[in-house]
N, C-alpha and C positions, 0 to 999 in steps of 0.2 A: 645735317649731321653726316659726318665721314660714315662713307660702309664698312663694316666687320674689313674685308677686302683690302680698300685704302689705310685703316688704323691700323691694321698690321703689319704692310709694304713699307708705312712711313714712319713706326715702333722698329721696324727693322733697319730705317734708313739713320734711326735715331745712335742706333747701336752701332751700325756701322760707321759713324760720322766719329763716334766716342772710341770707337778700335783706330778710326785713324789717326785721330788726336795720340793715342800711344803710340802706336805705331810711330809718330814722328818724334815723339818726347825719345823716343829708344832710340832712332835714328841719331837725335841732336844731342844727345850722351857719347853714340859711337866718336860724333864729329869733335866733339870736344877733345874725345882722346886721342885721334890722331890731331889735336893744335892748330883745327881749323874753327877757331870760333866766329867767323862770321859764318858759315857753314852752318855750325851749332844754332847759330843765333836763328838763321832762314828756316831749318826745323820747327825750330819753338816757336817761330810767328806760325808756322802752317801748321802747328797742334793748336795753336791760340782759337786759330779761323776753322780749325772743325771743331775745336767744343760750341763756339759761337753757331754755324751749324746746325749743332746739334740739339743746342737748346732752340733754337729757333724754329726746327720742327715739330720738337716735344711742344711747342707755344701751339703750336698752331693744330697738331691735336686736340689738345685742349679747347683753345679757340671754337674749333667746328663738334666740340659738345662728346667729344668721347675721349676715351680714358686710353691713353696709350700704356702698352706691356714690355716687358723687358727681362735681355737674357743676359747668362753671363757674356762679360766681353774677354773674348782669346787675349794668349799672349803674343803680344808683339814679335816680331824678327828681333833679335838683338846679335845680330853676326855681319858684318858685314866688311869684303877685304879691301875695298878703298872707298874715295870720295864720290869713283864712276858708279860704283856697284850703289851705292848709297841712290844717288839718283836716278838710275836705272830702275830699281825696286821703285822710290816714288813716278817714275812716270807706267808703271806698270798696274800700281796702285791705283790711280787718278783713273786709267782705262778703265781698270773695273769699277769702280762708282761710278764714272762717266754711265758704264751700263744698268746698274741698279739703277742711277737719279732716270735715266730717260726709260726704264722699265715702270714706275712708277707714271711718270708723265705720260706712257701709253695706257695704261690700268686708268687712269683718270679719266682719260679721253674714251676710251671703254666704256664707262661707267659714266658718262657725260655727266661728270663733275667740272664744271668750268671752272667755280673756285679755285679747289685742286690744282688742276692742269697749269691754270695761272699761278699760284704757286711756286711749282715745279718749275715754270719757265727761269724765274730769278737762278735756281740753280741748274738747270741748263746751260744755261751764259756761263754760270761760275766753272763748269766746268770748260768750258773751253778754255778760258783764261787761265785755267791749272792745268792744264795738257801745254797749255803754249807755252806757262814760265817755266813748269819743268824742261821743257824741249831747248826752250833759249838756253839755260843751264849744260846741258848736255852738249850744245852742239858747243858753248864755249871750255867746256872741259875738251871737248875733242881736236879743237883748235889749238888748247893747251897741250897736249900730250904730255912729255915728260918734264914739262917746263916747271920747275918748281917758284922760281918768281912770276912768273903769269896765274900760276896758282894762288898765290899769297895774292895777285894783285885781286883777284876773283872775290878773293875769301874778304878783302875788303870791302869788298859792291856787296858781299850777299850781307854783309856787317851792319849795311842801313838801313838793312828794312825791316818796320816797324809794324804792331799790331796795329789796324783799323778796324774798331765792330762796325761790321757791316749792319749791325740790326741797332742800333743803338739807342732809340727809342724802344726796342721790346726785351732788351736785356738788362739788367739790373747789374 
C-alpha cells in the first residue's frame, strides 16, 4: 500500500497531469487562430498524452490499494502573442513537472517504495523526451525567424503527429 505521503504527491501529479492537458487544449485553440493548424493539431496530441498520464497514475493509485484525492484544476494561460511564446511557455511548463515527476521519484526512494520509484522511472524518460521535442521545436522556430514559408513548412511536420496511448492495455 501507497503512504498517505506517496497518495498524495501522486493525487497531486494526477491534477497536475489533467492542468496540462488544458493547458495544451487552450494553447491549440490559441494555434488554430493564428492558422497554424498543424501547430493546433501538436497541442491536442500533447493534451491527449497528459490525460493518458493522468489516468495512468490515478490506475495505479488505485492499483497499490489507496484512494487518490482531488483539487480544483486552475485555469489554463489562454494569451499568448505568437507561435514562439506558445512554445516557450510549453518548454517552461515540461521544466516544472520535469521537477514534480522527479520530486515524486525521490519521496519514493525516501520511503523505499521500489514499486513507486519504478514507476516514476517510465515517467522520468517521458520527461526528457518532452524537454527534447519541445527544444527541437524551438530551436526550429528560431532557425525560422521571420520566414513565413518555413513556418508553414513546420506547421506541416507538426500536422503528422498523431495520438499513441502509451498505456494501452490500462486505458479503456
Amino acid at each position: 500500500m501507497l503512504s498517505e505521503k506517496l497518495t498524495k504527491a501522486l493525487s497531486d501529479q494526477v491534477n497536475a497531469e489533467y492542468y496540462s492537458a488544458y493547458l495544451y487544449l487552450s494553447m491549440s485553440a490559441i494555434a488554430d487562430k493564428f492558422g497554424l493548424k498543424g501547430v493546433s493539431n501538436w497541442l491536442f496530441v500533447q493534451a491527449q498524452e497528459e490525460m493518458a498520464h493522468g489516468t495512468n497514475i490515478y490506475n495505479y493509485i488505485l492499483e497499490r490499494g489507496a484512494s487518490p484525492s482531488f483539487s480544483a484544476i486552475e485555469s489554463p494561460l489562454d494569451s499568448f502573442s505568437d507561435v514562439n511564446d506558445i512554445f516557450e511557455k510549453v518548454l517552461s511548463h515540461e521544466q516544472q513537472v520535469t521537477k514534480s515527476i522527479n520530486s515524486i521519484a525521490t519521496l519514493a526512494m525516501q520511503e523505499s517504495d521500489h514499486a513507486c520509484y519504478q514507476f516514476m522511472m517510465w515517467y522520468v524518460d517521458e520527461q526528457v523526451e518532452e524537454e527534447s521535442s519541445v527544444t527541437d521545436v524551438l530551436d526550429k522556430l528560431s532557425l525560422i525567424g521571420d520566414n513565413k514559408g518555413l513556418l508553414l513548412t513546420l506547421d506541416n511536420e507538426l500536422a503528422a503527429r498523431v495520438f499513441v496511448n502509451p498505456f494501452p492495455a490500462k486505458i479503456n
